[in-house]
C-alpha positions as CSV (number, residue, x, y, z in Angstrom):
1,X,0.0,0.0,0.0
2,X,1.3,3.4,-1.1
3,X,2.6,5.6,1.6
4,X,3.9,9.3,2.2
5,X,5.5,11.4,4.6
6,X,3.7,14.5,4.7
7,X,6.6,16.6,6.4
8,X,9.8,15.4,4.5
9,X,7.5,14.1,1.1
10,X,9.3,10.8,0.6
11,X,7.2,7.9,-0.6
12,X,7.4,4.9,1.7
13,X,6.0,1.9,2.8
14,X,3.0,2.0,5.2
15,X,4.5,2.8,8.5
16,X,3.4,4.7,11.6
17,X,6.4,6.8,11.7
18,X,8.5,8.0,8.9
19,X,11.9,6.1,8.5
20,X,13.4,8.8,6.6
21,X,12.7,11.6,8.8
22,X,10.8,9.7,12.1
23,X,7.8,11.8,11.4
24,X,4.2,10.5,12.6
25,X,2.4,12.6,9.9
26,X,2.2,9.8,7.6
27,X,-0.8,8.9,4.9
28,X,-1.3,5.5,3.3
29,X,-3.5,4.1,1.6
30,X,-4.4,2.1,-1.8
31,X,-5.6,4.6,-4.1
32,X,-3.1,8.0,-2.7
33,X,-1.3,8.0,-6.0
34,X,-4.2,7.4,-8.4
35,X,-6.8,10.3,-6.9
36,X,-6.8,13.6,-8.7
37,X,-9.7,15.6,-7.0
38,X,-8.4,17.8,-4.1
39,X,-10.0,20.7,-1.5
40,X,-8.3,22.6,0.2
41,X,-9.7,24.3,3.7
42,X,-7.8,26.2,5.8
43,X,-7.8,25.8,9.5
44,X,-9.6,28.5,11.6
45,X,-8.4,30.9,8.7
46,X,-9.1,34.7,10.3
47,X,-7.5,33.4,13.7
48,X,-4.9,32.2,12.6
49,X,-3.7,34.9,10.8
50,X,-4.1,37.0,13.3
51,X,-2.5,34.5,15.4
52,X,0.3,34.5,13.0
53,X,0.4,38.1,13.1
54,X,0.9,38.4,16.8
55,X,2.2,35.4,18.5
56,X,0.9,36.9,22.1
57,X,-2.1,35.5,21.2
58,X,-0.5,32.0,20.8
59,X,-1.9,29.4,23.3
60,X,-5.1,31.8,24.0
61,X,-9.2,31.7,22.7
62,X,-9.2,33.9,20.0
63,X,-13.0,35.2,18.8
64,X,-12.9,37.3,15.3
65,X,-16.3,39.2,14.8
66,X,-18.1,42.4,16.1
67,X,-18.4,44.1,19.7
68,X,-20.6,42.6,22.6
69,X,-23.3,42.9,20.6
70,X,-22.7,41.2,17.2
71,X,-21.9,37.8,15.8
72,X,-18.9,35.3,15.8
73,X,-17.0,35.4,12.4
74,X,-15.6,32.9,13.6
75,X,-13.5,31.6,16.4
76,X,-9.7,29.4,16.8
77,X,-10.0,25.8,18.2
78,X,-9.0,26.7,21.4
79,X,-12.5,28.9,21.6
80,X,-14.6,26.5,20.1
81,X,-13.6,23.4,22.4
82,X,-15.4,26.5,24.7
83,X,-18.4,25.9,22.4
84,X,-17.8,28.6,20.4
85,X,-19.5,28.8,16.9
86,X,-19.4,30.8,13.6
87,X,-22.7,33.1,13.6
88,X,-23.1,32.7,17.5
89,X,-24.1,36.0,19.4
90,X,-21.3,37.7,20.6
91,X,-22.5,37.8,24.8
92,X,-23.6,33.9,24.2
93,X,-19.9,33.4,22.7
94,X,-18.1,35.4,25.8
95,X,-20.5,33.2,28.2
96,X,-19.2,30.1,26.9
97,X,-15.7,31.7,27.0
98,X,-15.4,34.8,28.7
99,X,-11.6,34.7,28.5
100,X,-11.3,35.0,24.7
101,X,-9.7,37.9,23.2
102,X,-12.3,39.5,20.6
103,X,-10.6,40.9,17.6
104,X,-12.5,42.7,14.9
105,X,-11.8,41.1,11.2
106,X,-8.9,42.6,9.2
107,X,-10.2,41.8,5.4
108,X,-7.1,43.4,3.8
109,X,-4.5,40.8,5.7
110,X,-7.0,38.1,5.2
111,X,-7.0,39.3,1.0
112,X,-3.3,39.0,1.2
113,X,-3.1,35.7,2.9
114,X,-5.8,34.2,0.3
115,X,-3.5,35.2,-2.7
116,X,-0.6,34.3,-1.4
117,X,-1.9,30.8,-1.0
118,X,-3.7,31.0,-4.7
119,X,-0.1,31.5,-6.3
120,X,0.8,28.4,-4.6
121,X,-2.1,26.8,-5.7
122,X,-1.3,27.9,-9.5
123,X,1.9,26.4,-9.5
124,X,0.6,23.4,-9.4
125,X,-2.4,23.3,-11.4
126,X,-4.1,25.7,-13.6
127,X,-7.6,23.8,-12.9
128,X,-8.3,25.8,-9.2
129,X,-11.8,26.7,-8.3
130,X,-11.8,28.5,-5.2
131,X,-15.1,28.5,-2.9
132,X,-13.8,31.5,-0.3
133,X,-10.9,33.3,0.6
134,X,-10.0,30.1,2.7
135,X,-10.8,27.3,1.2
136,X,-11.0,26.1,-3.1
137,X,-11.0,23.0,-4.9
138,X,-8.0,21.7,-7.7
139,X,-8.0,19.4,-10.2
140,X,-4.7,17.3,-10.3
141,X,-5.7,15.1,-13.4
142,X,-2.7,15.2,-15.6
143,X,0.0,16.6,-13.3
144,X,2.2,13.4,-12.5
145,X,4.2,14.1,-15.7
146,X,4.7,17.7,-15.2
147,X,5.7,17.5,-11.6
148,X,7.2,14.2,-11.5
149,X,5.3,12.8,-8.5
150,X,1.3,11.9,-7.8
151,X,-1.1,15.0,-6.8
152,X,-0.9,13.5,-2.9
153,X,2.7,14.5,-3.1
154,X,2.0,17.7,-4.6
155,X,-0.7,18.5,-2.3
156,X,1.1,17.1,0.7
157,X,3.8,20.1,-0.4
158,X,1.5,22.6,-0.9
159,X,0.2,22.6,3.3
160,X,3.7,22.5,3.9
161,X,4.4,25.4,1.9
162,X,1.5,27.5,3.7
163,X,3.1,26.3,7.5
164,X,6.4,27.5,6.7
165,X,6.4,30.0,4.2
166,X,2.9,31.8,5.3
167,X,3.0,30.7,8.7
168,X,-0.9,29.1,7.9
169,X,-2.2,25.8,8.2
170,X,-4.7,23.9,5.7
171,X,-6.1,20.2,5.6
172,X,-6.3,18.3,2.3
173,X,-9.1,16.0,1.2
174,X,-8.4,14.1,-1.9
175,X,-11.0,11.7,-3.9
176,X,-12.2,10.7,-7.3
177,X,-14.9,13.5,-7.0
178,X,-15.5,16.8,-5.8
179,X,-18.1,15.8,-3.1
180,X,-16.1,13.3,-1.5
181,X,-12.9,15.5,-1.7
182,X,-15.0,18.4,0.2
183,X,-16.1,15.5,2.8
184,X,-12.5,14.3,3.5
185,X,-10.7,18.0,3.8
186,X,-13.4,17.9,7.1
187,X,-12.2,14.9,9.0
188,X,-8.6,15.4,10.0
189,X,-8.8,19.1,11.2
190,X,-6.7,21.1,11.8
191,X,-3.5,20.2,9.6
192,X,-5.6,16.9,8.4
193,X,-4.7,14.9,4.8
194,X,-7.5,12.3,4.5
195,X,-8.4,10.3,1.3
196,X,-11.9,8.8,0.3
197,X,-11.0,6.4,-2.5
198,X,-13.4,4.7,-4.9
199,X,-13.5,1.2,-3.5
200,X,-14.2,2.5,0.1
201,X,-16.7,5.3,-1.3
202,X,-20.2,3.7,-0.5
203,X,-18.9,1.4,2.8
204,X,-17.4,5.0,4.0
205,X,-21.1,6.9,3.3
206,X,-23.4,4.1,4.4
207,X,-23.9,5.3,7.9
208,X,-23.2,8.8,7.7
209,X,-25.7,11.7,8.2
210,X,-26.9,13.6,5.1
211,X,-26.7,16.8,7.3
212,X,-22.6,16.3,5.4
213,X,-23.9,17.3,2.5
214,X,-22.6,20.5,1.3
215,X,-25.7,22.9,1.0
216,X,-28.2,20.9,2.8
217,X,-29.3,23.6,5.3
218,X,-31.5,23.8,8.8
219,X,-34.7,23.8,6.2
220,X,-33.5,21.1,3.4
221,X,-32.1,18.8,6.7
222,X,-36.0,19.1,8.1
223,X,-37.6,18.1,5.2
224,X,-35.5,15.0,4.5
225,X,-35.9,13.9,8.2
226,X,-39.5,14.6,7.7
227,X,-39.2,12.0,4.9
228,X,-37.6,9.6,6.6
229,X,-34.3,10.3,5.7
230,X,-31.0,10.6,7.6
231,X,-28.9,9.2,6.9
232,X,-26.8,7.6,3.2
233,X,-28.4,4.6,3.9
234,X,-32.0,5.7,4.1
235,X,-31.4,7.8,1.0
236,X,-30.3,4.4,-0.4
237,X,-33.9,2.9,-0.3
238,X,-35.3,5.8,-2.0
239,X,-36.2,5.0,-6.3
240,X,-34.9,7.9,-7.7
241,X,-38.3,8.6,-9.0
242,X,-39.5,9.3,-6.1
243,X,-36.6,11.4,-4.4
244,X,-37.3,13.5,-7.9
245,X,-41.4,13.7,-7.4
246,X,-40.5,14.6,-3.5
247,X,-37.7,16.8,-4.1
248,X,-37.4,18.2,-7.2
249,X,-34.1,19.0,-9.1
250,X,-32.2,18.4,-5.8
251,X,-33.7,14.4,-5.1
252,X,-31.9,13.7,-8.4
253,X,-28.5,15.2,-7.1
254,X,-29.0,13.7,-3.5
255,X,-30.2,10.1,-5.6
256,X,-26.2,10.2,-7.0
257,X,-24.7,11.7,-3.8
258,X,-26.2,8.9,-2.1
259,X,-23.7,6.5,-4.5
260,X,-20.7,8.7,-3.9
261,X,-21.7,10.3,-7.7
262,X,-20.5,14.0,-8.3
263,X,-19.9,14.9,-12.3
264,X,-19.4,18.5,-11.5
265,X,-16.0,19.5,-12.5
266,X,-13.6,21.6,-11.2
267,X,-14.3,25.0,-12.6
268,X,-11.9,28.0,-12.4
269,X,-14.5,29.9,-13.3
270,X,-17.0,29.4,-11.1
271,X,-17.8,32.5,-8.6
272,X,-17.1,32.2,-5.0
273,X,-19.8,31.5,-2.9
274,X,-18.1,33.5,0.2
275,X,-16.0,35.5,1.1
276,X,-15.2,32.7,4.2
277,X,-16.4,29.5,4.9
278,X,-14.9,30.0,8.2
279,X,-16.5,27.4,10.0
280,X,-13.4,24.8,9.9
């Protein structure tokens, strides 16, 4: 089974620690070298560029948002093991954690941070849709022969980039479609490289809530448990007929989602959809 270091890149066997460098961060697994698909999130993105940008605020709960009386932006991981969401109330945030240090957004060093990243990003594939300031999907297909090593390796040198050069950290998901790729960037955080390949696709979905679902709000999450649905499974017993006739436009997409199906392709010219996810 393919394996890579993730601090010192070198390809090895499936190990728990690096024998090159002695390194713990390592991946493995069957498919790493043949997956093309790739998001990118990074971790707690305002905070920790203001972290970054003054280290007094290392080691403490950092909020970024308004005064008392306005919303969470969004909040480091130190804050949110407080609790702490994105959107939250600002007195309901400082409840949970009256300690943090509030800190009111600075766009213009979060702008700068974003493009530095992108012109990482653009060395290593022209095929980059980004979906916020923080966070963008890339499409590897192709690149082995240009770079000389598989996309994991690539990617795997890209976070590693943004640590040391940027002083930022991201997690990598990487899959045969954009769907899964989003899903897998989510469950190693912060600093996280996770792979959803093809053969594991439907075992990994069976039993997971359809609340993962990118887009699938408070009001689309009620009507599918409404239905009866909530989980991959349950949407597995639906006909696709019927999750059409229930649901419209969106049963057909949730019918292939269900199967670990996502044809959209990685568009670089596809709008963002925020400014900041900002919730990971």
């Amino acid at each position: 089974m393919p394996a890579l270091c993730r601090d010192c890149l070198t390809q090895i066997a499936p190990s728990r620690r690096c024998p090159v460098c002695g390194s713990p961060r390592v991946v493995s697994h069957a498919e790493l070298y043949d997956l093309s698909i790739a998001h990118m999130d990074c971790d707690a993105f305002y905070a920790s560029v203001e972290k970054r940008d003054n280290p007094a605020l290392n080691g403490k709960p950092v909020i970024i948002g308004g005064g008392h009386r306005g919303v969470v932006s969004t909040a480091c991981y130190i804050a949110r093991i407080k609790g702490v969401r994105s959107a939250m109330p600002m007195f309901q945030a400082l409840k949970l954690c009256p300690e943090a240090i509030v800190i009111k957004p600075r766009m213009d060093a979060y702008v700068e941070a974003s493009r530095a990243i992108r012109a990482m990003m653009e060395e290593l594939t022209p095929a980059i849709q980004p979906l916020s300031l923080d966070e963008a999907f890339l499409d590897m297909t192709g690149t082995t022969k240009l770079h000389g090593v598989p996309p994991a390796v690539m990617l795997a040198k890209l976070v590693r980039r943004m640590k040391t050069e940027l002083g930022l950290t991201g997690s990598i998901g990487l899959s045969h479609n954009k769907f899964l790729a989003k899903l897998a960037s989510d469950l190693d955080k912060p600093h996280g490289f996770s792979v959803i390949g093809a053969a594991e696709t439907q075992t990994f979905l069976s039993n997971k809530p359809v609340s993962m679902i990118w887009g699938v709000g408070a009001a689309t999450l009620g009507a599918l448990n409404q239905a009866g649905i909530q989980t991959f499974s349950d949407l597995l017993r639906w006909e696709r007929t019927d999750l059409i006739a229930r649901f419209g436009s969106l049963g057909d997409r949730l019918w292939h989602l269900a199967r670990g199906q996502d044809k959209r392709q990685v568009s670089a010219h596809e709008p963002m959809k925020s400014i900041s996810n900002e919730t990971t």
